[in-house]
Each structure stands twice: as C-alpha cells, then as structure tokens.
C-alpha atoms as one frame of an Amber mdcrd trajectory, in Angstrom:
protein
   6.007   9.057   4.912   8.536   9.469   2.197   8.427  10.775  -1.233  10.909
  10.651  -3.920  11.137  10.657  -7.415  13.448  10.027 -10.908  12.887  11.027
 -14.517  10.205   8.600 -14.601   7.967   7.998 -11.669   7.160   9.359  -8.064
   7.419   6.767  -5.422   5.164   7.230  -1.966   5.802   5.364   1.126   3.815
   5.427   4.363   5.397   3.215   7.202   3.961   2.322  10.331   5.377   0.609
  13.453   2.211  -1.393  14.448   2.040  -4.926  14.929   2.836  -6.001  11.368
   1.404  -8.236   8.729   1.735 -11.668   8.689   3.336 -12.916   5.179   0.439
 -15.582   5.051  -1.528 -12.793   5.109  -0.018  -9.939   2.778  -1.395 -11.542
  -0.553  -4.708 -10.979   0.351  -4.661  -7.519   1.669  -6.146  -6.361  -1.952
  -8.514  -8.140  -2.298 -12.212  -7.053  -1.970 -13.877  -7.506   1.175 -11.011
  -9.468   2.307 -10.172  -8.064   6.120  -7.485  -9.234   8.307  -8.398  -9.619
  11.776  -6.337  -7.500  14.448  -4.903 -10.220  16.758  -4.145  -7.310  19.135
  -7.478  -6.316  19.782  -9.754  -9.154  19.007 -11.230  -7.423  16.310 -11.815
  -6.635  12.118 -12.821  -3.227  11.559 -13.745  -2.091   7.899 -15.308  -3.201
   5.224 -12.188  -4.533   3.212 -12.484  -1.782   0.316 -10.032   0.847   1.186
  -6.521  -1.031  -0.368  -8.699  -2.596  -3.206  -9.770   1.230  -4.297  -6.251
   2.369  -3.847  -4.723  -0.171  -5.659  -7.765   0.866  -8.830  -6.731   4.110
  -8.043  -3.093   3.640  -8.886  -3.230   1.062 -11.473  -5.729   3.360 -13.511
  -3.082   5.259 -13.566  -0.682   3.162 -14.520   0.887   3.045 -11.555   2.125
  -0.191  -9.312   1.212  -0.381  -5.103   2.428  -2.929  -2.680   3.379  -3.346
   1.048   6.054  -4.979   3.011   5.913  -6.063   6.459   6.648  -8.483   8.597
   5.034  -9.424  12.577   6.778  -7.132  15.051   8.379  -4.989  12.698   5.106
  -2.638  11.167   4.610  -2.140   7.648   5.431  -0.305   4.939   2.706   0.414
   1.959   3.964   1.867  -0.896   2.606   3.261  -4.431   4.290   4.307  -7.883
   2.688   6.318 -10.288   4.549   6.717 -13.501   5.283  10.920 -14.343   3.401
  12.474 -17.075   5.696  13.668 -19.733   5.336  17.339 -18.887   6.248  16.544
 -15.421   9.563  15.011 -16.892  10.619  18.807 -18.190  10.093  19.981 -14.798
C-alpha cells in the first residue's frame, strides 16, 4: 500500500501480486453484483458489492477509484479523494 498526497488530493494504492485481472474483465469490476470468477480456484466468492460501495464511497466524496492490472502481473486498485480546504493549510 502506498499513500501520497499534493496540495489537492490524497492518492491510496493497494497492490497485489495475485493472478491479475483480465482487461475484458476490468470494466465490469464495479458494477453491482457483477463477480469475476477465480480461474485459479474454480470458484466466485462474494456477493459483487464490495468495489461498487467503495467506488459510492469515494465518489460521494468527490473522489475518483480505479484499478490496473493485467494476467500474471496482480493488480493495483487505487482511490483519490480530493483534500478539504483546511487540510490544504496543513
């Protein structure tokens, strides 16, 4: 996980080094009850909620979330979340 931030937003990233995504399958990642199934295992776990609530979350917020990855090389989800101006005089 890494965490950085400018006059203007804080930036999160949270990398794996799983199996990776498939870029057929990346767009629908955030959608509801959309679930990808694990090739590895033979299996879809979860209900297909957790990224769309995330991505509420962070857009609430007005904030912007997204995740890169590619097979064989793990992912890489990340969020921005724009800084309030007090946190701009910090």
């Amino acid at each position: 996980m890494s965490i950085a931030a400018d006059t203007g937003a804080v930036e999160i990233h949270v990398e794996d080094d799983g199996p990776g995504i498939s870029e057929e399958a990346l767009p629908r990642l955030f959608h509801k009850y959309e679930r990808i199934e694990d090739s590895t295992a033979g299996r879809v776990e979860g209900m297909g909620l957790g990224l769309v609530i995330v991505k509420e979350i962070v857009e609430a917020h007005g904030g912007t979330v997204g995740v890169r990855s590619a097979p064989g090389s793990g992912s890489t989800f990340w969020l921005r979340l724009p800084r309030s101006p007090a946190q701009m005089e910090i």
